[in-house]
N, C-alpha and C positions, 0 to 999 in steps of 0.2 A: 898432255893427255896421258902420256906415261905414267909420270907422278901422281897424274890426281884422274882415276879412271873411277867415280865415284860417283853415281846417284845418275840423275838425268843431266843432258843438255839445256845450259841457259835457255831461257825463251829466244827464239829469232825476233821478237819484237825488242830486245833490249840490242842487239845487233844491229836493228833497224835504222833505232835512236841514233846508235855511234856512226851510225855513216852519214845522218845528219851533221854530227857534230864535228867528223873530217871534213864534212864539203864546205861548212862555215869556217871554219878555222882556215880552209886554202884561199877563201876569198877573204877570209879578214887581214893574213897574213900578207896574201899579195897586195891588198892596199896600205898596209903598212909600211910596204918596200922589201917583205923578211923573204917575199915567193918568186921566184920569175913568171910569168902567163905560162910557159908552158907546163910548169911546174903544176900551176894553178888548175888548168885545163885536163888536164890528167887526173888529177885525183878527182875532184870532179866527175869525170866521167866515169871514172871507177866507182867513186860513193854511190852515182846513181846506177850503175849493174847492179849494186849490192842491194840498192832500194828498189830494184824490180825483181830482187827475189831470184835473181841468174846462178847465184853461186851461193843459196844456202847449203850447200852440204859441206861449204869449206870452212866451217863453224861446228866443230867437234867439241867445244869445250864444254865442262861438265859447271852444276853449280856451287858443289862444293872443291873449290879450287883455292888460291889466294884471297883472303877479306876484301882484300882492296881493287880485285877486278884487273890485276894487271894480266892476267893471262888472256885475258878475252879480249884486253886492250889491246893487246902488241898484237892481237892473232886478226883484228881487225886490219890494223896497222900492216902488218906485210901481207894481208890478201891486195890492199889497196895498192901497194908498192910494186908487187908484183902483178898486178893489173895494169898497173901503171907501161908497165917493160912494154905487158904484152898486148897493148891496146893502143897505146901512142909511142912506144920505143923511146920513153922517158926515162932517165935513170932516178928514182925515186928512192930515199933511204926512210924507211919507216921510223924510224925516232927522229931522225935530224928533220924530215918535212914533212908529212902525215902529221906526226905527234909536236909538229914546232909547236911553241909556246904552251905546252897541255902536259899534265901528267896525270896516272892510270887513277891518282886523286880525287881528280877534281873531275875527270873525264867520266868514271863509270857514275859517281851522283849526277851526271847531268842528263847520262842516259837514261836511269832511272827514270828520272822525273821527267822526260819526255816521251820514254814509252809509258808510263803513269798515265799522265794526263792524255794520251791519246788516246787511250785503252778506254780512260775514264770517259773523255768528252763523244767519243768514236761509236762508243759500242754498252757504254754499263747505262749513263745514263738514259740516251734512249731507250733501251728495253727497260729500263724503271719507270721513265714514262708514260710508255705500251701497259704494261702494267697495271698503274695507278687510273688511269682509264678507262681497262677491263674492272675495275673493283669498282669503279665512279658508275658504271654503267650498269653491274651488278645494284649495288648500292639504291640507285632508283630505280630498277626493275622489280626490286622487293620492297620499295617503302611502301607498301599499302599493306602489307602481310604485317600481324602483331601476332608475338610471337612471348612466351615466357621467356622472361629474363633469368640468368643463374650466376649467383656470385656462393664463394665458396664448394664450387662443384654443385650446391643444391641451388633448391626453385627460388625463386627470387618474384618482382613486381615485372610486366611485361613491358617489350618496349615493342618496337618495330623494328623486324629483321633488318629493312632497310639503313637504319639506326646503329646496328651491328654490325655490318659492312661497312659504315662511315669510319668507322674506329679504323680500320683496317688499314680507308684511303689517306688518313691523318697520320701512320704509323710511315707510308710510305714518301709520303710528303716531307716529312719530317727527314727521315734519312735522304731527300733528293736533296736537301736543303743543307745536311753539313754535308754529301759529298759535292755542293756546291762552291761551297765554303771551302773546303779542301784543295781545291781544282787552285785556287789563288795558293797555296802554298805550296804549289808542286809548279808553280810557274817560278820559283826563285831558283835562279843555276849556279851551282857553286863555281863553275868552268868560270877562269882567272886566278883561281889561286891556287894554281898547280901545285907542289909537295905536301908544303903544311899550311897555307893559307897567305902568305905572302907575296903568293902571285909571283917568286922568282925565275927567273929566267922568260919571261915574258913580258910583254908591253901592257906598260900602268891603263890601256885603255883597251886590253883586250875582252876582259869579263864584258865589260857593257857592248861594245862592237858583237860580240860572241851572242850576248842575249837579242840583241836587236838582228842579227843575222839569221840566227836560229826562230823568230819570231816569223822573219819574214819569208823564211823558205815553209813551216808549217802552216802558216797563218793564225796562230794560235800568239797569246799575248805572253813573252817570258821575260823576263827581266833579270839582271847579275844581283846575286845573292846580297845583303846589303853586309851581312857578316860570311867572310868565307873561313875562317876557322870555325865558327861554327858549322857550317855546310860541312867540312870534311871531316870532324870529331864527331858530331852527332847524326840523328836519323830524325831530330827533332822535324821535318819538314813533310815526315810520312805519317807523323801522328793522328793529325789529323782526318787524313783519308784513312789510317786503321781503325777509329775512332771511329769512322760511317760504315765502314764494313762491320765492324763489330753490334751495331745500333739495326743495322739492316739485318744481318744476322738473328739477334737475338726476336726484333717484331717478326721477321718470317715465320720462326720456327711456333710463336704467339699464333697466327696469322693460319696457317696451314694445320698448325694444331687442334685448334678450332676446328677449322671445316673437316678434319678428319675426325673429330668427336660427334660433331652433329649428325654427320652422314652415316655415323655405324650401325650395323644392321643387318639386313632393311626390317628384320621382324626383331628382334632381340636388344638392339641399340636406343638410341635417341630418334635414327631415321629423320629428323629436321629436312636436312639437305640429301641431293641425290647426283651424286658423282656420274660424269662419263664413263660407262662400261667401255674402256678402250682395250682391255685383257681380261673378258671373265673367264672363270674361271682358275683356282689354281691349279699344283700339280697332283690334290686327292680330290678337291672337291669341286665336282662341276657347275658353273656357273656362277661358281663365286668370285665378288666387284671386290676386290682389295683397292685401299685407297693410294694405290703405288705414287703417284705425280706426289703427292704429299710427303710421305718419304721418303724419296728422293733428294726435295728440296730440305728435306731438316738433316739428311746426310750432310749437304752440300753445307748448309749452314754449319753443323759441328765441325766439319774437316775446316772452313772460314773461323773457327772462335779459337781453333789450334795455331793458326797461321798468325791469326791476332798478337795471340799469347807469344808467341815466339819474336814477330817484330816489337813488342815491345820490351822483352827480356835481350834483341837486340840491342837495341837504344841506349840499353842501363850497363852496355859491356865497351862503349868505347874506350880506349887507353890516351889521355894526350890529345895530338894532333890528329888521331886515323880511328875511328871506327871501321875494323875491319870483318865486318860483317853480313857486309852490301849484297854480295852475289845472292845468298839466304834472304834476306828481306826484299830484293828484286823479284827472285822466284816466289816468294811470299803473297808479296802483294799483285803482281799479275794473276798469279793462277787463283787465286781469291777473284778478282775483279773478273777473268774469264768464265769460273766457273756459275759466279752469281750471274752474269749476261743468260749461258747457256740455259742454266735450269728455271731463272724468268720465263725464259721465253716458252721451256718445255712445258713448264704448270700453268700457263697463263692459254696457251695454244690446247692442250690436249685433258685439263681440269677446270682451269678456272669459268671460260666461259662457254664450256658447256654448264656449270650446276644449274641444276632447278630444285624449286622449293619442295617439299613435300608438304602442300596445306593442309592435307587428313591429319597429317601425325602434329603438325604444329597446331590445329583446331583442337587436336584431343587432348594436347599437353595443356595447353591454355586453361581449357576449359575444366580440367580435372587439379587444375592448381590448387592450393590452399593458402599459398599468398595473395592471392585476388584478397583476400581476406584484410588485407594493408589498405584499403580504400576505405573501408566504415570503420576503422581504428579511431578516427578524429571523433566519427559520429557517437557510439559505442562504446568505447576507452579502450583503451589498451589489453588489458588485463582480460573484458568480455571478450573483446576478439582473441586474443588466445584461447580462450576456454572453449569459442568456437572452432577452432583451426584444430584442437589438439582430440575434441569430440569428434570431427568429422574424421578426422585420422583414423581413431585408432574405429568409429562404428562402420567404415567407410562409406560415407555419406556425402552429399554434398553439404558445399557450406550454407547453400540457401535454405533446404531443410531444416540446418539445424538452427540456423537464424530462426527459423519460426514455430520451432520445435522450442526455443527461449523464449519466445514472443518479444524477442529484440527489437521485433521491426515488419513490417510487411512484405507480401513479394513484391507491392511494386516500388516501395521503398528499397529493397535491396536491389531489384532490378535499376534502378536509378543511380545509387552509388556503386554499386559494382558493375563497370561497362567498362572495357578492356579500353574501348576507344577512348575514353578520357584518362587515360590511365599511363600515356607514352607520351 
């Protein structure tokens, strides 16, 4: 802490991990023969103080320290050791029996990817569920609303709002679906091949012992890395999951974009949609709805496309044997996955399901379209229908007068081809 008094403290969740991975390693070691019971029994019992959250404040360490996580390993290490004295009056030596068979290596990737994945299975993707749910239940709450469509920022052919909500629930599906995908690459443990991949100084069967130990005290499915020099040189196994944070990222920010486009106003904007007044008013103008839950979440998204960028310019910096860059890509990808849980739940709880539709403004935009005009194009040609769309523009007229101001066609032939409802 002296030398590296630098930034924030590591997440306690990557702390968490490691005290998983000393109570495995004391029971894998004592089946091996390497631990005595009471050895075993002690640490143990100390792993689990630590996993009840008794003594996080004896975790000072910050995240920009060593690459390779060994300061956070040994400060794990002799909390446990000296738990050890003072809880079972065991003489415990934090490298020789805590750290048997493990090095700060192989140890902090394995913390990683188990505070990863718990973070991921525990807490992101349920609330991405929650979520996708809220938009599914939006989504048919408005399919009966048709509504002008807009591509290129202008008027477009109409669809159904409902319609326009699906896009949303498919954007989030999708990302549920590589951080699913993901979830399988963060179950690979690099723990066994302590320095550089070799697994020296350790039993040829502790990686697998280690994954299946580790398996069965979360309940989650891990398995020994199948290449461990890769596990300790690369971050190739976070890619992945950066790869869905940055996919989730980018549709939110689509996503929320949106409904903060539709909903501006209420007199001056588009007015579509109508946000929950949870703060009107600002700090000059009374009673004005800013669409806050919405920028929030495209905050949360940019400071996630930053953390992206950084774990992957990690990736590309390992030297050899050691990517020493871990502690930064731990903090990375946690507080990415925290903060996407958080602001879900905040936009989905205090924006999302409250919106309602604004049908006057969507009847008036509809109705005052001039791509409606794209329905008698087949009837008509091409060419006449523009000359109608661009007449009614600039006389501002509708387009059915001018339809019959051409003598194109009847009203109730135009009434017949131009009907919103056959048109989505």
């Amino acid at each position: 802490l002296e030398n590296f008094k630098i930034g924030n403290e590591l997440s306690l969740d990557v702390i968490y991990a490691f005290a998983e991975v000393k109570k495995a390693a004391a029971l894998v070691n004592y089946g091996l023969k390497k631990l005595d019971r009471g050895m075993k029994d002690a640490i143990i019992m100390a792993a689990d103080a630590i996993l009840a959250k008794e003594y996080d404040n004896h975790f000072p360490l910050k995240v920009f320290q060593t690459g390779s996580g060994t300061q956070t390993n040994m400060n794990v290490n002799e909390v446990i050791a000296h738990l050890c004295m003072q809880q079972s009056n065991q003489k415990v030596h934090p490298n020789d029996h805590v750290n048997m068979g493990q090095s700060s290596n192989d140890t902090f990737p394995t913390a990683i990817n188990i505070a990863c994945y718990r973070i991921l299975v525990e807490r992101l993707l349920p609330e991405l569920d929650k979520f996708c749910l809220s938009l599914e239940s939006k989504a048919k709450e408005f399919d009966s609303i048709i509504k002008i469509g807009r591509t290129h920022t202008m008027d477009a052919t109409p669809l159904r709002l409902g319609q326009e909500f699906s896009s949303y629930v498919a954007s989030i599906k999708l990302a549920i679906n590589q951080f699913k995908s993901a979830q399988k690459e963060l179950g690979e443990l690099a723990i066994g091949g302590t320095a550089v991949g070799t697994g020296i100084n350790t039993d040829l069967e502790f990686g697998m012992l280690m994954a299946k130990e580790i398996s069965r005290q979360t309940g989650y499915t891990f398995v020994s890395s199948k290449n461990k020099f890769q596990s300790l040189s690369m971050l190739d196994h976070y890619m992945p999951l950066n790869g869905a944070l940055e996919v989730l990222a980018s549709s939110l920010i689509k996503i929320v974009g949106d409904i903060r486009m539709l909903a501006s106003g209420p007199r001056c904007g588009i007015g579509e949609l109508i946000l929950p007044a949870n703060e009107p008013g600002s700090s000059i103008m009374p009673g004005k709805v800013n669409p806050t839950q919405c920028e929030s979440i495209i905050q949360v998204a940019v400071r996630v496309f930053s953390n992206c960028f950084g774990i992957t310019m990690a990736n590309s910096q390992g030297q050899f044997q050691l990517n020493v860059l871990r502690p930064l890509v731990a903090s990375m990808l946690l507080e990415s996955m925290e903060l996407f849980e958080a602001s879900l739940y905040s936009f989905r709880v205090h924006c999302l399901e409250g919106i309602r539709a604004n049908t006057d403004n969507i009847h008036d935009h509809l109705n005052h379209s001039l791509m409606l005009v794209t329905a008698i194009a087949p009837i008509i040609g091409y060419d006449k229908a523009s000359n109608v769309a661009k007449e009614a523009l600039r006389s501002n007229r509708s387009l059915k007068e001018v339809c019959l101001e051409m003598e194109l066609m009847t009203g109730e032939e135009y009434d017949k081809f131009v009907d919103p409802k056959n048109m989505v």
